[in-house]
Each structure stands twice: as structure tokens, then as C-alpha cells.
C-alpha positions in Angstrom: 110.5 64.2 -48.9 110.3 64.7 -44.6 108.9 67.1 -42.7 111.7 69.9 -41.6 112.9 68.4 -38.3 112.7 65.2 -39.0 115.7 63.0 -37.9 115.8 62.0 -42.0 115.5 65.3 -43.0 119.2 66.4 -43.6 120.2 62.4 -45.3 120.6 62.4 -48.7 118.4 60.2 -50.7 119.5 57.7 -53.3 118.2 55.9 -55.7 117.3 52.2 -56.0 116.5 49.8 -59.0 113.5 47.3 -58.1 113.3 44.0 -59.6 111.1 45.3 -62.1 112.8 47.9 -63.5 111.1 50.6 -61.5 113.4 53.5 -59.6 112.4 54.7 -56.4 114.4 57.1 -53.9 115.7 55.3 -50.8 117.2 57.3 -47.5 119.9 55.7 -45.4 118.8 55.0 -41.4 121.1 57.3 -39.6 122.4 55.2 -36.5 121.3 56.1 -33.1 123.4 56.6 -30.6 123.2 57.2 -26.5 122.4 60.3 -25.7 122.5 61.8 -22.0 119.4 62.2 -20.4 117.8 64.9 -18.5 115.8 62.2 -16.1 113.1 59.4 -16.5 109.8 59.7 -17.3 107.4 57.3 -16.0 104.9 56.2 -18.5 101.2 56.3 -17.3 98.6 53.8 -18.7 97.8 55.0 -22.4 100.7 57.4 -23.0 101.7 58.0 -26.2 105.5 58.6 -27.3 103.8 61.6 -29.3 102.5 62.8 -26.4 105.3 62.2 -24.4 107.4 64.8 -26.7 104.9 67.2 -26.5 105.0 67.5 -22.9 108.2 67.7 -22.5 110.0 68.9 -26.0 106.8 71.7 -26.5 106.3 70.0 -29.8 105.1 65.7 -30.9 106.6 65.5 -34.2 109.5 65.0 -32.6 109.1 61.6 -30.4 112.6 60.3 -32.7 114.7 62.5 -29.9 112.6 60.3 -27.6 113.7 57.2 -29.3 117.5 58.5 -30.0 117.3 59.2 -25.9 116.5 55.4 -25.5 118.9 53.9 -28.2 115.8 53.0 -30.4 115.3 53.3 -34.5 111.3 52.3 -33.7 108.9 53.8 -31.7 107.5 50.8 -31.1 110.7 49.2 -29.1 109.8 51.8 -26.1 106.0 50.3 -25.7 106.9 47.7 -23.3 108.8 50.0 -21.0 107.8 51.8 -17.9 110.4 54.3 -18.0 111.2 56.8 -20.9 114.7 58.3 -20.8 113.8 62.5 -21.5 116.4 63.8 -23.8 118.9 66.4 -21.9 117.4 69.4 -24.1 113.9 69.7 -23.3 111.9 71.3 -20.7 111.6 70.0 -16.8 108.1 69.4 -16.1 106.7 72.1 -13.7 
């Protein structure tokens, strides 16, 4: 159902009865939590949280160690801010 790595990848899905009778397989948001940081990362005008990850995790599927970093479920909640939190496992910048 998601992509090997993902951070949804190892919850287990359940299923869900709509209003209408219909079944459909639901997956539980895991929490986030704080995670130490290698450094910050300022954000340049038009950088991406995928591209982010690639530069410094080698790979931009996974922006959600990114967001866990930062304390965020949604991509979208780091937009606004100048300075990205780098997650303590990737790769200094040379």
C-alpha cells in the first residue's frame, strides 16, 4: 500500500465502514516526535522539502525524516520557515 521506506510503511492497516456500506483500508498516523538534529539548514528561495532530503539524506522520498526532525505530520507546516532542522543521520554538506 506505501512505498518501502515510507514512515507508514511498517503500520498496520485496518479496516473502516463508510456511511454507505462501502469498506476501505485506513492506516493509523504514527505520532511524531523530536528528534535530535544534526544542524539547520537555511532554506533558499524555491527550495523544496524533497529537495532538501535529497541533498542531504542522498535520497527525496524521504522529506517525512525532514518533517519528524521539525515535529511536523505535514510537509506543508515547514513552508513558512527559514530554517529546516537536518535529521542527526544524514550526510554534512561538503
Amino acid at each position: 500500500m506505501f512505498f518501502p521506506g515510507s514512515r507508514y510503511s511498517s503500520m498496520v492497516p485496518y479496516s473502516v465502514t463508510r456511511p454507505d456500506g462501502s469498506t476501505v483500508q485506513a492506516t493509523r498516523l504514527p505520532a511524531p516526535g523530536m528528534q535530535a538534529v544534526l544542524g539547520y539548514y537555511r532554506r533558499q528561495k524555491g527550495d523544496r522539502l524533497d529537495q532538501i532530503a535529497g541533498r542531504f539524506l542522498a535520497d527525496a522520498t524521504e522529506f517525512w525524516h525532514v518533517c519528524d526532525a521539525n515535529g511536523s505530520m505535514v510537509p506543508d507546516a515547514l513552508a513558512a520557515r527559514d530554517l529546516i532542522g537536518i535529521p542527526i543521520d544524514a550526510q554534512p554538506v561538503s
